[in-house]
C-alpha positions in Angstrom: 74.6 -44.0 -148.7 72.6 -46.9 -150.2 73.9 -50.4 -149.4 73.3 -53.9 -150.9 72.4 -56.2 -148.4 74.6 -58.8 -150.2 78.1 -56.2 -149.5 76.6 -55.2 -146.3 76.8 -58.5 -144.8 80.2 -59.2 -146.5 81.8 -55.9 -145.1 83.5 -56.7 -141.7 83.3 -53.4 -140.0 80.6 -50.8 -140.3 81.1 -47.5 -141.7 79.9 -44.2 -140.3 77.4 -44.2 -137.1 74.2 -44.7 -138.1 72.1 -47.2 -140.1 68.9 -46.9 -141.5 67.1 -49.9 -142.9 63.6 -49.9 -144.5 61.8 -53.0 -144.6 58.0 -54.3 -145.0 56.4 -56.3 -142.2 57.0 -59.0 -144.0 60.1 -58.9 -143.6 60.6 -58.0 -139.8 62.6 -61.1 -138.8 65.5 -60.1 -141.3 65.4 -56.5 -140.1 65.6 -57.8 -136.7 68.3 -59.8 -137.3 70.2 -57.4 -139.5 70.1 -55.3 -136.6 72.0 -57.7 -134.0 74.5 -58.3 -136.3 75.0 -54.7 -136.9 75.9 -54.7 -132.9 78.5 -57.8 -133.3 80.0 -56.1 -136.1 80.6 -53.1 -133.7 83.2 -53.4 -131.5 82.8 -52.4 -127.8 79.0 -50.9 -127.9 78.2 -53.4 -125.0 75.0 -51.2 -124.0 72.0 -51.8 -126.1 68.9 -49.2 -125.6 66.3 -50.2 -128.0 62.8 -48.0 -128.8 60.0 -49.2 -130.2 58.1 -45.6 -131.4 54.4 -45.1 -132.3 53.0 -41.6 -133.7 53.3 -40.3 -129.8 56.9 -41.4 -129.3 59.2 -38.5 -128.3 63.0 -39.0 -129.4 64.5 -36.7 -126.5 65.2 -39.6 -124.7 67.2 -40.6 -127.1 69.2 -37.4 -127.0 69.5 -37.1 -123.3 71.5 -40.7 -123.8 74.0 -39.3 -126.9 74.6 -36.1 -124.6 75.0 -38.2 -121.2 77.7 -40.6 -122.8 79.9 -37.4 -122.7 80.2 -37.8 -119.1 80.7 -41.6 -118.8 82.4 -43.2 -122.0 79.8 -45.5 -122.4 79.6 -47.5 -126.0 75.8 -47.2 -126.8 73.7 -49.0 -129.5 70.3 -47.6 -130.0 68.1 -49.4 -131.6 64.9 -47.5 -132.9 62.2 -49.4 -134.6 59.3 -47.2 -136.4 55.9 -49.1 -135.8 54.3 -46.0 -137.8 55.4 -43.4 -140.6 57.7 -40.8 -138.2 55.5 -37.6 -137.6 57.0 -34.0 -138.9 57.9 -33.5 -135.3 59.8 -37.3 -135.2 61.4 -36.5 -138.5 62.6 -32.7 -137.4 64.1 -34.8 -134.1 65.5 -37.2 -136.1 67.5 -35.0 -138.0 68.9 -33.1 -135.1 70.1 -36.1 -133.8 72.4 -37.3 -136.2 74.9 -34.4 -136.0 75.6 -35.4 -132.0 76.8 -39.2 -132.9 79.8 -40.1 -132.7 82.6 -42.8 -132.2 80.8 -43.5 -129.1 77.2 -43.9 -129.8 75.5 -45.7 -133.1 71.8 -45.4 -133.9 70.4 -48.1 -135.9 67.0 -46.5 -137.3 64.1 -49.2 -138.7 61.1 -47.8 -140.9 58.5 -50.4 -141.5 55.6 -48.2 -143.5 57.1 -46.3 -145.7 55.5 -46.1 -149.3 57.7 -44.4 -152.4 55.7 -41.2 -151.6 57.6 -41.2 -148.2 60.9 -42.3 -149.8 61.0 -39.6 -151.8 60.3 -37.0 -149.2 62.6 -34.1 -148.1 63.7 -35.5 -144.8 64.2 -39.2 -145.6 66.6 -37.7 -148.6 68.4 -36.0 -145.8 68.7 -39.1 -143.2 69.5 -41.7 -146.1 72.5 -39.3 -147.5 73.8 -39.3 -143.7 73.6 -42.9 -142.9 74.2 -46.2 -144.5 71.2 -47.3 -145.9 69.6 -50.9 -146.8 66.6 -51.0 -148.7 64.8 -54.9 -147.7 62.5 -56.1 -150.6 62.3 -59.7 -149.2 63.2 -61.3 -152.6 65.3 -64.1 -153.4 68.7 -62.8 -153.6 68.4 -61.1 -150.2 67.6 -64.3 -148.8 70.1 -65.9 -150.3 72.6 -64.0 -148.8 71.1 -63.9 -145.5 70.7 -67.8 -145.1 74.3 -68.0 -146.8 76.0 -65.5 -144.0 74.1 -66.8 -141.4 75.5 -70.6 -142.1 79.0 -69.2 -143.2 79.1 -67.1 -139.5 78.4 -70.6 -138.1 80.7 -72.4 -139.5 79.3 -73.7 -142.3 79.1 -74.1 -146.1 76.4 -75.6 -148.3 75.6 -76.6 -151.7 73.8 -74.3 -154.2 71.1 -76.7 -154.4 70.2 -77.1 -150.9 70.3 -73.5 -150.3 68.2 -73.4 -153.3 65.8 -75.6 -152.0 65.8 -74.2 -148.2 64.9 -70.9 -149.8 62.2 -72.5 -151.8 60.4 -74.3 -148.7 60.4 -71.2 -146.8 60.0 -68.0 -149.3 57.9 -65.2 -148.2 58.4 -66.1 -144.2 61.6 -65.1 -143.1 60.9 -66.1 -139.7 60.6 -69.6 -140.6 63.4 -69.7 -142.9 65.8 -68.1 -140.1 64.1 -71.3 -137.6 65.3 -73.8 -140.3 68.7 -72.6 -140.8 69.6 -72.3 -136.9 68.2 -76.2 -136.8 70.5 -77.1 -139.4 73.0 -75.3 -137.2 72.1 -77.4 -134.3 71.4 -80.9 -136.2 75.0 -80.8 -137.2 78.3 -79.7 -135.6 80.4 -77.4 -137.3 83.0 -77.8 -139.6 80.2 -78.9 -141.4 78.9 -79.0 -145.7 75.5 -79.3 -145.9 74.2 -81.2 -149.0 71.0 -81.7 -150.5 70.4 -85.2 -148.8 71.2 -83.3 -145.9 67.5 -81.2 -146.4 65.7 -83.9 -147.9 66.6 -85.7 -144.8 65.9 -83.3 -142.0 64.0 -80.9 -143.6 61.6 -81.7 -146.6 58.9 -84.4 -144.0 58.8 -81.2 -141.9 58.0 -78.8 -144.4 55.3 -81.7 -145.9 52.6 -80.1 -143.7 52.9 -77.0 -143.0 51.0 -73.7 -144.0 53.0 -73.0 -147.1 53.3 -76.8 -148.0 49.4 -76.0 -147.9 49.6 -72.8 -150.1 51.7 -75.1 -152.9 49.3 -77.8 -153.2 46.0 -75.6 -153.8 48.0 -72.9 -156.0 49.0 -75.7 -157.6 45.6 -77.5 -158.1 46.8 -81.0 -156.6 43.6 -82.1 -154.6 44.4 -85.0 -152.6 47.7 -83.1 -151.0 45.5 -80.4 -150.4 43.0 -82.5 -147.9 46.2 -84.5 -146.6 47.8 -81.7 -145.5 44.9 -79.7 -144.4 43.8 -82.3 -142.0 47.4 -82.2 -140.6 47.9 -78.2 -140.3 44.5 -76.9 -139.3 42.9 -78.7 -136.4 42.2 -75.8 -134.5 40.9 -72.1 -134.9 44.5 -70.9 -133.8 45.7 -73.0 -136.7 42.8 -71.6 -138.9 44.1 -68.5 -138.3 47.5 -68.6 -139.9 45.7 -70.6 -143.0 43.4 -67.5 -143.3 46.2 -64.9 -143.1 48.2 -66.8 -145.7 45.7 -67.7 -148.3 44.7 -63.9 -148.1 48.0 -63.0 -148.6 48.3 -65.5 -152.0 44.7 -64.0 -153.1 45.8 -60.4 -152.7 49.0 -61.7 -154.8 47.0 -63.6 -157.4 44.7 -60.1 -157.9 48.0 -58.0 -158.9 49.0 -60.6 -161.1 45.7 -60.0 -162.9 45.8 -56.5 -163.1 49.2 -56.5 -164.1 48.7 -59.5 -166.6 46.3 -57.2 -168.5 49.0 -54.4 -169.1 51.6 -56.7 -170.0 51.3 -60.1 -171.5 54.4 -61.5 -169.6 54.0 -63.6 -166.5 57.6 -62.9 -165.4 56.8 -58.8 -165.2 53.8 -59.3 -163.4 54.9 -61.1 -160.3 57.8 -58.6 -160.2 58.5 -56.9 -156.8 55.7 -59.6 -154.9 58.2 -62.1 -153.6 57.4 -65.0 -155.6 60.6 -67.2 -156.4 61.8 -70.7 -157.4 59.0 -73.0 -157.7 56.8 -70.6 -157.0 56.5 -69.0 -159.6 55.0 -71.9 -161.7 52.4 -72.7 -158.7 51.3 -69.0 -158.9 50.9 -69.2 -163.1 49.1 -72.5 -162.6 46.7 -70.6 -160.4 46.4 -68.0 -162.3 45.4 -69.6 -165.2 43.3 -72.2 -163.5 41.2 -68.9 -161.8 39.4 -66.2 -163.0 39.4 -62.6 -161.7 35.8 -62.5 -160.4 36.5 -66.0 -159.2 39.5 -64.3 -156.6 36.5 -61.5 -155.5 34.3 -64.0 -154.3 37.0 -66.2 -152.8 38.0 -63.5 -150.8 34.7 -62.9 -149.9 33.9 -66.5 -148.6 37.4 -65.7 -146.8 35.9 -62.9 -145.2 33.0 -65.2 -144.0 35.5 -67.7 -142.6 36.8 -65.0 -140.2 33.3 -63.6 -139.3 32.8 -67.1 -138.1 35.9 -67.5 -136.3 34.7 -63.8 -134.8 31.2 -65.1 -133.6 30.1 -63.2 -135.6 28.4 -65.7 -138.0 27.4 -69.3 -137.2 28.8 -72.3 -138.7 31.8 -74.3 -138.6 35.1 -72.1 -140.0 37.4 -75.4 -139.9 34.2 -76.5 -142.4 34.2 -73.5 -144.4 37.8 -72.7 -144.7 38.2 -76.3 -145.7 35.6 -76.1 -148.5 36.9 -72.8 -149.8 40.6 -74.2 -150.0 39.6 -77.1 -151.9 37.2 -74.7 -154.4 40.3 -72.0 -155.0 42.5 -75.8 -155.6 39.9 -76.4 -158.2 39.3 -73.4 -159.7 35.5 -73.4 -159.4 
């Protein structure tokens, strides 16, 4: 059965004994999360096995563990995270599986790589209509809900705005909005209403250099932020590395907005489904009306140059060239 994240998280108990949850890699540290609270919400399963399978990953280990509780009593969680799409073989043991849980033993299933192709195939239409099933899309509202159970759990409430705002320093990484929220936890002892100043005090000079501060100011064409905060957040290949990774990410976004742009006039449809949100959303039309298509090939190009450098492949400076190629994509040349 298909779940809302949103009524998941409110429900208090979890029905049935298995959860499936299907999530891009993107959003991994909600998954993760989702999944240990899925074990607090289940009383007594005080055993945790967790898998992590690959294409060679045989589940009768798994099933060795469901038939074995029948001799012990044992509560068992068992967590199993799909790196790869599940194999026919995978799939078949999947399904055999689920008939031999019961009250004692909950399987939490992950899928990372699954396309629509995969969605709609035979056996995942089998496995969703025995489980509870949450479909992660990484947008908005599903943060929203996360970062507001997450503070309610710990005691807290907060205003609409400074959620609003949270969300909006950290949208598309998860991991660091999940950081943010537990320092919030930590800065301040529950009972505890977090308000805006509350953010702009503790969080917003953190979030002033970081990667996606970095991503705002040269989707946004503002220049002189653009070389303040560079000079702060990329001061080492390591550092150059998470720059590269992101811009890619906000070229690959910026090309799909493009195509999409030329099938239908409307900005709002295009970015639908690519996890842009808030204030985003005008950075990303700024950009895209700043930049031209061909302009994004050969940006990603130079990007590609940047890593061939980093590689030792190529000589020359990457802090040099990434630096350049940041400031050309912030002025649209």
């Amino acid at each position: 059965m298909k779940q809302n994240l949103a009524d998941w998280l409110q429900e208090e108990s979890i029905k049935g004994n298995c959860l499936l949850i299907c999530g891009s890699d993107d959003c991994l540290a909600l998954t993760q999360n989702l999944i240990s609270i899925c074990q607090q919400k289940l009383v007594g399963f005080n055993y945790r096995h967790s898998f992590t399978a690959d294409r060679y990953f045989n589940l009768n280990e798994i099933n060795d563990i469901i038939v074995s509780n029948s001799l012990f009593g044992d509560k068992n969680f068992i967590e199993l995270s799909f790196k790869t799409k599940p194999n026919i073989e995978q799939a078949r043991q999947l399904l055999a599986i689920l008939p031999i849980l019961d009250e004692n033993n909950f399987l939490c299933i992950s899928l990372e790589k699954l396309d629509k192709k995969d969605l709609a195939q035979e056996w995942f239409a089998t496995l969703q209509s025995q489980a509870s099933y949450i479909n992660i899309n990484g947008d908005y509202a599903e943060g929203f809900a996360w970062a507001q159970y997450i503070f309610t759990k710990n005691g807290f409430s907060i205003d609409p705005e400074a959620l609003e705002t949270i969300l909006n320093l950290n949208q598309n990484n998860f991991a660091q909005l999940y950081q943010e929220i537990n320092k919030l936890c930590l800065l301040f002892g529950s009972p505890y209403h977090i308000t805006l100043h509350d953010i702009k005090n503790n969080l917003l000079d953190n979030a002033q250099y970081n990667v996606f501060a970095l991503s705002t100011a040269y989707l946004s064409g503002n220049l002189p932020m653009v070389k303040k905060i560079f000079a702060n957040v990329c001061q080492s290949i390591d550092e150059a590395i998470l720059v590269i990774w992101n811009l890619g990410e906000d070229l690959r976004k910026l090309i799909q907005i493009k195509g999409r742009v030329r099938q239908n006039s409307n900005f709002r449809s295009a970015i639908d489904g690519l996890r842009i949100w808030g204030e985003g959303i005008n950075h990303f039309q700024a950009a895209h009306q700043r930049i031209s298509y061909t302009q994004l090939l050969v940006y990603f190009d130079r990007l590609a140059q940047v890593d061939l450098t980093i590689k030792g492949v190529k000589s020359g400076d990457p802090l040099v060239l990434l630096e350049n190629l940041i400031i050309n994509i912030c002025l649209g040349r």
